[in-house]
N, C-alpha and C positions, 0 to 999 in steps of 0.2 A: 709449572704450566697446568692449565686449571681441564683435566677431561670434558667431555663432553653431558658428564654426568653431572656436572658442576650449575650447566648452563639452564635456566630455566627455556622453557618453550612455549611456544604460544601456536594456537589450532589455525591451521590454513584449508581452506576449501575451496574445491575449484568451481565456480558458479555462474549459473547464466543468469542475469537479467536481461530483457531490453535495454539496447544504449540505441537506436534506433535514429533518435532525438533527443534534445535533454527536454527532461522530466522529471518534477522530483519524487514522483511514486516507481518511477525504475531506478531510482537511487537509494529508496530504503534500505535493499539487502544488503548493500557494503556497510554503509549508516549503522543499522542494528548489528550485524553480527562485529566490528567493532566493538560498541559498547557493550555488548556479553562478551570482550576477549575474543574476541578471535579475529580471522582478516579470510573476508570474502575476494578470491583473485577471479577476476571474468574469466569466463570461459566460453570455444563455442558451444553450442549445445549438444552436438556431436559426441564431446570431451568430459563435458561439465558433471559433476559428480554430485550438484545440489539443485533444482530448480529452485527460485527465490517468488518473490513476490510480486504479482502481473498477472495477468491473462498469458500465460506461456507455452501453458501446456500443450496445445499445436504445435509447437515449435520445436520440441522437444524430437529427436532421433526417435524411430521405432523401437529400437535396442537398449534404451536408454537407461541403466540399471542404477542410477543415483537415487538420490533422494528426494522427494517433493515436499517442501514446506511452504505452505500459504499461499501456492499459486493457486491458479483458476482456468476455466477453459476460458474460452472467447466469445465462440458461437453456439455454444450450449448442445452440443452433438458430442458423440461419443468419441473419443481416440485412444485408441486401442496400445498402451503400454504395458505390454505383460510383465517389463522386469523390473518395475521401478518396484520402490520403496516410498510408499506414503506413508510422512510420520503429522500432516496436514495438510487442510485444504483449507478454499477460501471460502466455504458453501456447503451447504445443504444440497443447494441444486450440483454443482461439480461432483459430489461426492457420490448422488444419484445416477447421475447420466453415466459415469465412469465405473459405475459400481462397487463401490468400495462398501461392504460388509465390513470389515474388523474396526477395532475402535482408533479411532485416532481425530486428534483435534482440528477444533473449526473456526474458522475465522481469520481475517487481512490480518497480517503483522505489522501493517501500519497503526495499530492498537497499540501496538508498546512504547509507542513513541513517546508518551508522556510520563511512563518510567524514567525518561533519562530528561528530559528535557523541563522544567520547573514552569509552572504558567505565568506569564506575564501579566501585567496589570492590564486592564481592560482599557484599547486606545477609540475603538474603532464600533459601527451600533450592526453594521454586516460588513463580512468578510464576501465577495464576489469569486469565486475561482475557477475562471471559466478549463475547461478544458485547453490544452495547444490550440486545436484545431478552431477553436471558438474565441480565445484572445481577442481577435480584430473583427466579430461579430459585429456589427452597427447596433444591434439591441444593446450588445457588452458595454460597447464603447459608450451610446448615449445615456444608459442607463447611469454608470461610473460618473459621467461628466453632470448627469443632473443633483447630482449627493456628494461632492468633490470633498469636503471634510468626515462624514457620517458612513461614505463607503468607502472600503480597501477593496481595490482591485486587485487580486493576489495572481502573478504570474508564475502557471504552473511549471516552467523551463526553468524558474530559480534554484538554487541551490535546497539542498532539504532542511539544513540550517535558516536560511533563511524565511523557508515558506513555511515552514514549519511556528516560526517566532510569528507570522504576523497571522497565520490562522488564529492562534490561539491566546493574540489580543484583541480577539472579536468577539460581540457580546452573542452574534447569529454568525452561521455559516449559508450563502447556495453557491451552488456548486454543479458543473456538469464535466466535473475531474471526479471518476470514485474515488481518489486520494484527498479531494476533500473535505468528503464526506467522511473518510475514516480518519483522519486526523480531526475534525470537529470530536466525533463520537470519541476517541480515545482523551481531551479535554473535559468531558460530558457538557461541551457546549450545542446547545441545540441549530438542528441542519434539517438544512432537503437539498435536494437535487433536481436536476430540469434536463432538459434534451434542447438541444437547437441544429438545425441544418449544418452543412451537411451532417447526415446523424453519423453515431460512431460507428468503428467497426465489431458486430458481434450483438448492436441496439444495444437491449437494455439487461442484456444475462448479467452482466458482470455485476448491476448495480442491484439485479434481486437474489441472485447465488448470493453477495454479502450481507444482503437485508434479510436473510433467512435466519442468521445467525444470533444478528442484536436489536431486529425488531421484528420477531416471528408474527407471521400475521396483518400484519400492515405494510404499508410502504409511506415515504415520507416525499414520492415525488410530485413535484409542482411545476406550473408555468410560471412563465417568465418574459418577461417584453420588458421594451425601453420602456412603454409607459407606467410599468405597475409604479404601484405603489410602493415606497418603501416601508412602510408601514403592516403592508399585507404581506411583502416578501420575508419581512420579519416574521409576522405571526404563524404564515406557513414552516416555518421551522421549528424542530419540534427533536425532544432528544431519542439516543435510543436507550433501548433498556439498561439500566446500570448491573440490573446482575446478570445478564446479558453479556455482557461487556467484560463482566471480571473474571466470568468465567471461560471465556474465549480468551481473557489476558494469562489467564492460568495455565490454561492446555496449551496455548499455543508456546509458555517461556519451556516448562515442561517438558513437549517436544525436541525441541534444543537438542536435549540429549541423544536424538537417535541420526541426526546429523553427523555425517563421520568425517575428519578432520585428521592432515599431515602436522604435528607434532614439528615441530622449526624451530629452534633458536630464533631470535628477534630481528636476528641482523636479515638473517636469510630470510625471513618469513616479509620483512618491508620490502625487500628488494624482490622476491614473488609480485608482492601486490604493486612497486611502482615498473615493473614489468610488464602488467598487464593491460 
């Protein structure tokens, strides 16, 4: 009979994302830490022992003495966690408003997606990605229906396997999902982003807290209507910085390490996460 010293382990972490709605930018956190080994199990936030990746950090307990990797604030105001562990953020600006002095890395973890994921051949001349809330937009809808072969309309409720494969068989990305935006940048296919009614919640912190990072100094957002151009929606697209980019991919794999994780045997550590 084989001890328990026998059995290899695998890191289990108790973690919040948004499950709110499906989305596949609140699905990265399972996604990624997965393919680094390990199994992100939800958690509430109350409990949760890792923030993941989102505008969450509101969300979070007062008390909240986990770890923060690659979240963000929302509405760009301060919230006061004295006992967390920041080992990343998603921002410049989060990292400001929150005041975090000591060093720790910057930037969406939706960046590494393209570590794991191989680029497909190019099907499609822009990827469309509108946010949930913006899906059934009439600009969305007539603009998609006027370029029926030449545009993907990419729906952000898909699986992250999936929206993932057809973001980044587009030659352009726009987008008013920040997860479009960072999965184009983690391809280094060139993106912008747009705003449409009703606006998000938090405007537009979340899309300059990450443009702080991999395109300091500018921003890449643009308008949008049924009638543009496709043409100009292309050319308004524009990439972010590539060492920008590698170096956020750096810090942020990096950080990993300060993520602290239950040790499990495999069997126990699936049945954690199809528990959750």
């Amino acid at each position: 009979m084989l001890t328990p010293a026998f059995y290899p382990t695998v890191g289990v972490t108790s973690a919040y994302w948004w499950d709110g709605h499906p989305n596949f930018g609140d699905g990265l956190t399972p996604w990624l830490f997965q393919r680094y080994g390990r199994i992100a199990v939800h958690s509430d936030p109350r409990a949760a022992r890792l923030a993941g990746v989102g505008s969450i950090l509101e969300q979070l307990a007062p008390d909240f003495s986990g770890t923060v990797w690659g979240s963000g604030l929302l509405y760009g105001e301060p919230y006061d966690l004295p006992h967390a562990r920041y080992a990343a953020v998603r921002g410049h600006l989060t990292r400001s408003v929150q005041g975090l002095e000591h060093p720790l890395a910057l930037g969406d973890p939706g960046l590494l997606v393209s570590r794991h994921v191989p680029q497909p051949p190019q099907q499609w001349v822009l990827g469309l990605v509108p946010h949930g809330m913006h899906l059934d937009h009439p600009d969305v809808q007539r603009f998609a229906a006027r370029h029926p072969t030449e545009v993907r309309l990419i729906d952000a409720g898909g699986s992250v396997d999936s929206v993932v494969r057809e973001i980044a068989a587009c030659a352009a990305v726009a987008s008013s999902s920040l997860h479009g935006l960072v999965i184009a940048d983690s391809f280094g296919i060139p993106a912008s982003w747009f705003g449409l009614e009703p606006g998000l919640w938090g405007g537009s912190f979340k899309f300059r807290d990450y443009e702080s990072v991999v395109t300091p100094g500018r921003t890449r957002r643009s308008t949008f209507e049924a009638e543009s151009a496709l043409s100009a929606v292309v050319a308004d697209a524009a990439l972010a910085d590539s060492e920008c980019v590698a170096a956020s991919v750096g810090q942020l794999e990096e950080s990993l390490a300060q993520v602290e994780a239950r040790q499990l045997p495999p069997f126990l550590a699936l049945r954690a996460r199809r528990l959750s």
